[in-house]
C-alpha positions in Angstrom: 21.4 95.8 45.3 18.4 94.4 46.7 15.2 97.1 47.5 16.2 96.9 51.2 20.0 97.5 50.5 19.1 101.0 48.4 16.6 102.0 50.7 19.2 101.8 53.8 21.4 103.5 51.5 19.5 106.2 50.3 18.0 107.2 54.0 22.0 107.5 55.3 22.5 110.0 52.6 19.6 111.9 53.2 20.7 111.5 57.0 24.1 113.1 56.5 23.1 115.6 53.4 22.0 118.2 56.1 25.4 117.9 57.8 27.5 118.2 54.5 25.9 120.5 52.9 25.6 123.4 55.4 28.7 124.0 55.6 29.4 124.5 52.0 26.3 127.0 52.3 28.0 128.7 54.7 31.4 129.0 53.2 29.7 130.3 50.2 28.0 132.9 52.0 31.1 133.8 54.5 32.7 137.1 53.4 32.8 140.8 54.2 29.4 142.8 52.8 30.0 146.3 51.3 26.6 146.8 49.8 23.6 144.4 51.0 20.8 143.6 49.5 19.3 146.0 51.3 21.7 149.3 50.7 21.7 148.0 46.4 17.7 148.5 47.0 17.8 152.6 48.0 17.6 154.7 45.1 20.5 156.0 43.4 22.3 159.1 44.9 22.7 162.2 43.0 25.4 163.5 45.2 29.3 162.8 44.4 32.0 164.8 45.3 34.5 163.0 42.3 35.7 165.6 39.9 38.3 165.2 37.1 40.4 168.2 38.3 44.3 167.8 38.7 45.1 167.5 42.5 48.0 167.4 44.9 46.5 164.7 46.9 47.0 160.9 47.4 46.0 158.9 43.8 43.3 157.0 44.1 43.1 153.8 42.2 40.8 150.5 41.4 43.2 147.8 40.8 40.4 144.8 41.2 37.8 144.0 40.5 38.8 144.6 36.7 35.3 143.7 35.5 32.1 142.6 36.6 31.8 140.0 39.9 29.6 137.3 41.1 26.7 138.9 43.4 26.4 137.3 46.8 29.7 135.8 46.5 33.2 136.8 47.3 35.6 138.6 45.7 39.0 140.5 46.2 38.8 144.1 46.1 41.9 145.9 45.5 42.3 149.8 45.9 45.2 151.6 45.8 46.6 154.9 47.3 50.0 156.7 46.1 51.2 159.6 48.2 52.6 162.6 45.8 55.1 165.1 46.7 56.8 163.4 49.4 53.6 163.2 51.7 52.6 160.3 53.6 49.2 158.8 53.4 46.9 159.3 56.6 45.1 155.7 56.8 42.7 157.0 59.4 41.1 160.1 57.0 39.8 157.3 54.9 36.5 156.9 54.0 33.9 154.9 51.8 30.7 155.6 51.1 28.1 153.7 48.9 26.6 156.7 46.5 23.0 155.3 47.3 20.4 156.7 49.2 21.5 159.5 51.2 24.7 158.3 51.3 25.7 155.2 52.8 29.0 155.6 55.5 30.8 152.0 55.5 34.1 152.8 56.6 33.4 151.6 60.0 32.7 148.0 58.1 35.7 148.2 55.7 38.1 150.2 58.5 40.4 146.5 59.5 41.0 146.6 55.8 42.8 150.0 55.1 46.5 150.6 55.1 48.8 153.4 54.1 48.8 151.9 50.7 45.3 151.2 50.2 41.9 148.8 50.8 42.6 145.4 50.5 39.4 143.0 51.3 40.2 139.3 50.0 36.7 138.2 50.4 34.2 141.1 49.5 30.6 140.8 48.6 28.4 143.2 47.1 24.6 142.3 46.3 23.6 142.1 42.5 23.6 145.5 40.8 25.8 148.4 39.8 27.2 149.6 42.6 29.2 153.2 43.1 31.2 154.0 46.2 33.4 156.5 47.0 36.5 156.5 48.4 38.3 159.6 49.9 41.5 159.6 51.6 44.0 162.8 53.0 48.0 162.6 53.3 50.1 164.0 56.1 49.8 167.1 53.8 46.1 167.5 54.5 45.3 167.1 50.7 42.5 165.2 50.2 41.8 163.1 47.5 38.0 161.5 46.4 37.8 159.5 43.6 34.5 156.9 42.4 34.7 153.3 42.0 32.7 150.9 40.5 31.7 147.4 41.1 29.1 145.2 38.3 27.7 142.3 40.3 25.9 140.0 37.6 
């Protein structure tokens, strides 16, 4: 290729880059925030209401992330709820809270995502950080369950 040729060539790229490239940007960055960046910057909260004690209520369990998960990028949370005694689960007593600052409420973010049987987000994104939420839940019973789970952005 002559000068000329690679110059044209070059300059169409750089034309179209713009137009290619933001929409990976964006697809990268499209997802459903449960801690921002600026939530994972409050100071940690010394308040949890988890205990270890043998309950009644619904069970309360992480299923994913299993270990630690790209910051700023999405992932598929996975929590699940199992009635006990015959109860049913109440989805609307459901609640999350990041375990930061005074306590941050995001159920009103997260509230499309929770069933009878649980919080399923296939896209969640959490800032980098060690991040604790916790999630409390009631069954037709009443009995209320809280349990704390953890999500490692690196």
């Amino acid at each position: 290729m002559n000068n000329s040729m690679t110059r044209r060539v070059l300059l169409g790229a750089a034309a179209i880059l713009p137009f290619v490239e933001a929409p990976i940007q964006a697809k990268a960055q499209s997802g459903n925030w449960l801690v921002t960046s600026q939530e994972a910057a409050l100071p940690l909260s010394p308040t949890s209401k988890a205990g270890r004690a043998i309950t009644r209520g619904p069970a309360i369990r992480q299923v994913s992330p299993a270990g630690p998960v790209a910051p700023n990028t999405p992932f598929a949370l996975q929590i699940e709820f199992a009635a006990r005694g015959g109860e049913k689960i109440d989805p609307a007593t459901a609640q999350i809270t990041i375990l930061r600052g005074n306590n941050v409420n995001i159920t009103q973010r997260v509230r499309a995502f929770i069933t009878p049987t649980g919080i399923v987000i296939p896209d969640a994104m959490v800032a980098p950080g060690t991040h604790a939420l916790q999630v409390s839940v009631s069954d037709s019973g009443g009995r209320q369950s809280i349990a704390n789970i953890e999500i490692e952005a690196r």
